[in-house]
N, C-alpha and C positions, 0 to 999 in steps of 0.2 A: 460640552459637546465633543469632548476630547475620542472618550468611548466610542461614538457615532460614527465619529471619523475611520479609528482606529479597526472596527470591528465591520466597518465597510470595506476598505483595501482589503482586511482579510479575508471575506468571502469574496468578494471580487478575486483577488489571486489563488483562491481554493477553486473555484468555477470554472476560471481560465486554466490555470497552468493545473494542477492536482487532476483533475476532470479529464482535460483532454490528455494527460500523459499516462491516466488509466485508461482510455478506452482505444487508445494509441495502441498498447502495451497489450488489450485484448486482441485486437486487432494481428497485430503483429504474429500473437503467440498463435493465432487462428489460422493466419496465414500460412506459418512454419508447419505446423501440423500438415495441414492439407498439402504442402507441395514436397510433404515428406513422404507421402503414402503414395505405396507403386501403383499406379493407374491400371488401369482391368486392359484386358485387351480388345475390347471392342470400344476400349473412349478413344476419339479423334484426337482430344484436347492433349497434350502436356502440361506436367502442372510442375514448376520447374520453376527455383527461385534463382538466387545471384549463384549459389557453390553449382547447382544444377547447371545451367547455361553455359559455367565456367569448363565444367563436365565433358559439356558436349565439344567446344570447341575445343578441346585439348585431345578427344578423340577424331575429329577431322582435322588436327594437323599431321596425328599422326597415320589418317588414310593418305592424305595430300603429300605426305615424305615420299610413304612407302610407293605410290602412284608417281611420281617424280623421277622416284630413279626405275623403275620401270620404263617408264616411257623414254627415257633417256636412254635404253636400249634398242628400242622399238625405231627401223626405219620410217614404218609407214604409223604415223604416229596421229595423224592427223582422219585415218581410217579407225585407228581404236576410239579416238575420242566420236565420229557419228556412229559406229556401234554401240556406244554409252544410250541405254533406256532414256527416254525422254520426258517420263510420265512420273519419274519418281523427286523425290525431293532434293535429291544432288545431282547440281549439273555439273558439266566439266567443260571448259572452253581452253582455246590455247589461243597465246597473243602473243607478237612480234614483245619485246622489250624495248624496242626501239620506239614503238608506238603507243607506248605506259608514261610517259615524264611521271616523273618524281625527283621531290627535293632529293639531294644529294645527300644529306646524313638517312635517309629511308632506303636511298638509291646504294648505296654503300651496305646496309645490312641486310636488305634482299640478296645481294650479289655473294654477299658470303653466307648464304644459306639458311636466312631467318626468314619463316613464313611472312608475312604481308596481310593483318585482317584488316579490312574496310566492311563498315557496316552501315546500312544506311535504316533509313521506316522498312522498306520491301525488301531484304534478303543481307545476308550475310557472307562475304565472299574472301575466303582464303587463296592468296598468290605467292607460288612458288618457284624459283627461277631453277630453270632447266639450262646449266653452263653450256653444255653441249653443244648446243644449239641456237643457246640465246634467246631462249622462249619463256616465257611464261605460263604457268600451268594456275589456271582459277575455279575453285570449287567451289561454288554457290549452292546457297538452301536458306530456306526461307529466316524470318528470323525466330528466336525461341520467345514463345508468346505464355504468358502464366494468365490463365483460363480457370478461377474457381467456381465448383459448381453453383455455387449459392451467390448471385451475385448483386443479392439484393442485401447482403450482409454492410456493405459501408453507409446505406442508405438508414439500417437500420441502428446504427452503430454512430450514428449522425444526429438520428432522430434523438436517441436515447440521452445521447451528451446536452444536446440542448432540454432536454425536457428535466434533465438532473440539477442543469444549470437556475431552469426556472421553479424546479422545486426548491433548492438552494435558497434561492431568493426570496421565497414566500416563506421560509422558514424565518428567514433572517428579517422578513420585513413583516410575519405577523405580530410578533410581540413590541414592534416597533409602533403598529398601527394603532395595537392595544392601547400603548402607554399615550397615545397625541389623541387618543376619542377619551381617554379618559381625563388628561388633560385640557380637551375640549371641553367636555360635560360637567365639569368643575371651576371653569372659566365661567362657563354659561348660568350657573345656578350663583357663582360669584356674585358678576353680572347684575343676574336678578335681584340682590339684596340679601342672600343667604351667602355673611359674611363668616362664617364657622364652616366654610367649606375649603378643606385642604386637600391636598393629594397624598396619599401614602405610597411612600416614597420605597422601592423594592432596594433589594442588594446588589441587584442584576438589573439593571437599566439602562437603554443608549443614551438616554435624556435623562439625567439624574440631578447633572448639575441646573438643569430649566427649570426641575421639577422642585428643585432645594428653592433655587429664585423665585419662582413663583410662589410659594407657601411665604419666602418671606418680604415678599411684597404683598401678598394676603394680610398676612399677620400685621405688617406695617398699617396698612388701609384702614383691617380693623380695631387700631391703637386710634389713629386718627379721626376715624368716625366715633370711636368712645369719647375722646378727650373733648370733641365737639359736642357732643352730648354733655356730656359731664360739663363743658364750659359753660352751655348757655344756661342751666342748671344753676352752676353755679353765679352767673351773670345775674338769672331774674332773679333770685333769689337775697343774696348778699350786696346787691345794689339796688334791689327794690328799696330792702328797709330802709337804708340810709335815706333812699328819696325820697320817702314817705318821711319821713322825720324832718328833712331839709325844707320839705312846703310844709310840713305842719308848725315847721318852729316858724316859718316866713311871715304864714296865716296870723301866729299866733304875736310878731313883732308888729304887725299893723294893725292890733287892734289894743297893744299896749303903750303906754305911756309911763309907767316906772321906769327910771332909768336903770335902776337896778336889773330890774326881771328884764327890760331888751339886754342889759348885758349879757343875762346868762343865757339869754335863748341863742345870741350871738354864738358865744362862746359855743355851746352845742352844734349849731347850724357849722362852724370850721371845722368842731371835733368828727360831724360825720363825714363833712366833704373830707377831709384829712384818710377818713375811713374808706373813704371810695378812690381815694388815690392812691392807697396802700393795695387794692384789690386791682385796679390798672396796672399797676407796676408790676406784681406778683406775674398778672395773666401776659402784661410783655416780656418780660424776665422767661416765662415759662416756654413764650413762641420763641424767643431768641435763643433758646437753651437747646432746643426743636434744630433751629438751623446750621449751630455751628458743628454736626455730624460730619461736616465734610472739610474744617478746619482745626479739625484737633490733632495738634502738634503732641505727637508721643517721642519719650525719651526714657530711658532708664531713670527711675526715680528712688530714691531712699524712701521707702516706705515707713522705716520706724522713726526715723529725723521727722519726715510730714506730719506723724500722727502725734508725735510729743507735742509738736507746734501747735498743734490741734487744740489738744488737752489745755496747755497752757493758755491757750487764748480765752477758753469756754470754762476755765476753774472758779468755783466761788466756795464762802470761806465754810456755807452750812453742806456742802456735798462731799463725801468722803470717795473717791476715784479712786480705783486700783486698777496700774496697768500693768500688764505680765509683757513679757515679749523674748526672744530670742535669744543667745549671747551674739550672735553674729548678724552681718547688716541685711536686709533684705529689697532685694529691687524689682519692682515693679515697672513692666513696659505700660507706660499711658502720659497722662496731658497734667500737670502736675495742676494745678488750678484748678481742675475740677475733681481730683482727687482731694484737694484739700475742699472744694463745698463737699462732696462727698462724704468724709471724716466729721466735718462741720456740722451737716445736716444731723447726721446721727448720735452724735454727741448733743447736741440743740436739743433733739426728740428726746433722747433719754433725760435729761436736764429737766426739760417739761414735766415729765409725766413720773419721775421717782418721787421716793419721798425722802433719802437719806444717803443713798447709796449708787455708785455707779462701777462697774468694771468692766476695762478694756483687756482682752488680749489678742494676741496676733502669736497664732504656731505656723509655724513653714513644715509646710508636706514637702513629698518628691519634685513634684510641675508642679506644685499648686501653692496661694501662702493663705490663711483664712484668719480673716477679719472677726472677732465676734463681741457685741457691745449690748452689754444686760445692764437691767436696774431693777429695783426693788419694788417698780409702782405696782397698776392694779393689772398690767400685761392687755393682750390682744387676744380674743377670745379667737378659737381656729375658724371660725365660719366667718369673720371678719377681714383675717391675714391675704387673701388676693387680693379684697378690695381696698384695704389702707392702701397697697401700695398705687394708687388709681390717684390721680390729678382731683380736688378739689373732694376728697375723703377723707374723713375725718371721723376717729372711734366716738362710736357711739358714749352719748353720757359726758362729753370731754369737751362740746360747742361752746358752752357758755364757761367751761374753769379755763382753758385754755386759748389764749388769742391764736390765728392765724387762719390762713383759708386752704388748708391740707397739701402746701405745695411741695414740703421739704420732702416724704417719701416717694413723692412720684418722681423730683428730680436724683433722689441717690437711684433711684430704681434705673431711670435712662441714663446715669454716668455708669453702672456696673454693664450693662446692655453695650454702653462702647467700646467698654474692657476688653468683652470677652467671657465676661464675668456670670456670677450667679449670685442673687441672696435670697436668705431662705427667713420666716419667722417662725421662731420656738416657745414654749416658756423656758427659762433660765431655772435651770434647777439646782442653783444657788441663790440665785435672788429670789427662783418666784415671780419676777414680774419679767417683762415684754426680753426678748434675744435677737438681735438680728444679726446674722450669720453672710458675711460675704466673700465670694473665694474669689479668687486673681489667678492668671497664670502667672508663674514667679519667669523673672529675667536672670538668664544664666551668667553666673559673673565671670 
């Protein structure tokens, strides 16, 4: 969910801050235009930014100077100003300074001949002191108002940001939509019992990691409902006969009287309960093997130390074993005990099913070290190689030469599975008979 996250803040901070600092920036640049262009002489309006404004009142101080020391000659001074037009946009007024207060540092640069702007919402009014007299001289006019024609342009320019923004979003939330209806729709046929339904999983996804999780919790499920299958399969089947045999031998001790023959029926009647006990064990051994996924203590393990052990343990005097391996040590990250049934198992299987000959060796790749353990028997035919490795499967032709009830490759199969691992089955094109091939990722010494 990491993606989802990360790729949300980004179009959220693409929306807000990218979006509106472009239509900002049109705005603005729209703005500068129009209050750049000389106004016709029949528009009322001024179209007049900050340098404009700044413009004008830098030209009314310098009427308000030049008007200053004029009237600073002028007796009747108070006659020129009601001859001042009254209809036009600058007024003229004159005021005691006595009757102005002003702080003292204002009161200080008026007196030494700095204009005075005060501006309020309604007009804008320049004060100039008249020493003379000790008057004040105030040039008011309205204020400078920026009036563009179009002035439904921020409304539109408003509009567009938000609708950029919701297109944005619908960008970034269809393929989002896509991947959860489709992840719905594959839950749902799940669901229904169509367990071979996976998601294909894109390169570009907000949900990649649910979508990995969800396939392998599919995939898990349908290991689970196989093995359940496969168990009860194997339950009627391989515990039928025994009980079938165990009440026939029962039948057949109550209606004998040879001491002899009850012996041996006896004997039979332990040999299969023995048989049915070897078949419970296997199938708890198998759930318990099931459960400890969530207690497997990994540690850097010697791999070629393990497998000697291995060998040695499973050597007899008519199999001729050849192991190849490395000159340097090799470690494996995992749970060192069930890399040894691991080893075990496949050594056990080859054991079984050769007739003379077995070879182990172990090459170390780049990342990777590969396992591969051939023999000379009659091997596994390709159309059979996914399901051997299947819980209570067993090669065909092999039921009655070989004991057991098929548990060894399903359990090497879920110890490679905990790895990390992969194993693959070949023919050995040295021996000729069965190869199984399993790779690790090697641990960096």
């Amino acid at each position: 969910m990491r993606n989802l996250t990360l790729s949300l803040v980004a179009v959220v901070l693409i929306a807000t801050i990218g979006l509106g600092w472009m239509f900002d920036s049109i705005y603005n640049q729209y703005l500068n235009q129009s209050l750049n262009q000389k106004p016709d002489q029949n528009t009322e309006q001024s179209y007049l930014g900050n340098n404009g404004q700044q413009s004008v009142i830098d030209s009314l101080e310098q009427v308000g100077t030049h008007l200053a020391v004029a009237l600073s000659g002028i007796d009747n001074r108070q006659g020129f100003i009601e001859q001042w037009p009254d209809n036009g946009t600058l007024m003229l007024h004159l005021k005691p300074l006595a009757n102005f207060p002003l702080p003292q540092a204002l009161l200080v640069e008026l007196t030494a001949g700095k204009p005075l702007l005060l501006e309020t919402d309604d007009s804008i009014a320049l004060h100039f002191y008249l020493p003379r007299t000790d008057e004040l001289l105030v040039l008011t006019t309205p204020p400078v108002t920026v009036n563009l024609n179009n002035s439904f342009l921020p409304i539109l320019l408003t509009s567009l940001f938000y609708l950029a923004v919701l297109i944005l979003m619908l960008l970034w939330l269809y393929p989002l939509m896509r991947r959860l209806m489709a992840l719905r729709q594959t839950a749902k046929s799940f669901g229904e019992g169509d367990l071979n339904q996976r998601i294909d999983v894109g390169s570009i996804s907000y949900i990649r990691d649910l979508e990995l999780e969800f396939n392998r919790m599919a995939q898990r499920i349908d290991d689970l409902v196989t093995d359940i299958k496969l168990l009860s399969s194997a339950v009627s089947h391989d515990l039928r006969t025994p009980l079938a045999r165990i009440r026939f031998g029962i039948d057949t001790i109550q209606e004998e009287d040879d001491p002899v023959l009850r012996k041996r029926y006896e004997q039979r009647i332990s040999d299969n309960v023995d048989e049915m006990v070897d078949l419970v064990e296997s199938l708890l051994s198998y759930a318990r093997l099931d459960q400890t996924l969530i207690t497997l203590n990994k540690a850097p393990v010697d791999f070629l130390a393990l497998t000697a052990t291995c060998i040695k343990n499973k050597s007899q005097d008519d199999i001729n074993l050849i192991y190849h391996t490395p000159n340097t040590p090799i470690l494996v990250e995992g749970d060192h005990s069930y890399l040894m049934i691991l080893m075990s198992n496949l050594l056990q299987n080859a054991h079984q099913y050769c007739q003379s000959q077995i070879c182990v060796r172990v090459i170390e790749q780049t990342n990777n070290i590969m396992v591969m353990v051939s023999d000379d028997g009659p091997g596994i035919p390709a159309e059979q190689r996914d399901q051997i490795l299947k819980p209570f499967i067993r090669g065909e032709g092999t039921e009655n030469k070989v004991k057991g009830y098929g548990m060894g490759l399903a359990i090497v199969k879920r110890i490679v599975e905990w790895h990390h691992g992969e194993i693959v089955i070949e023919k050995s094109a040295e021996l000729q008979g069965a190869q199984f091939i399993v790779t690790f990722p090697k641990t960096s010494k």
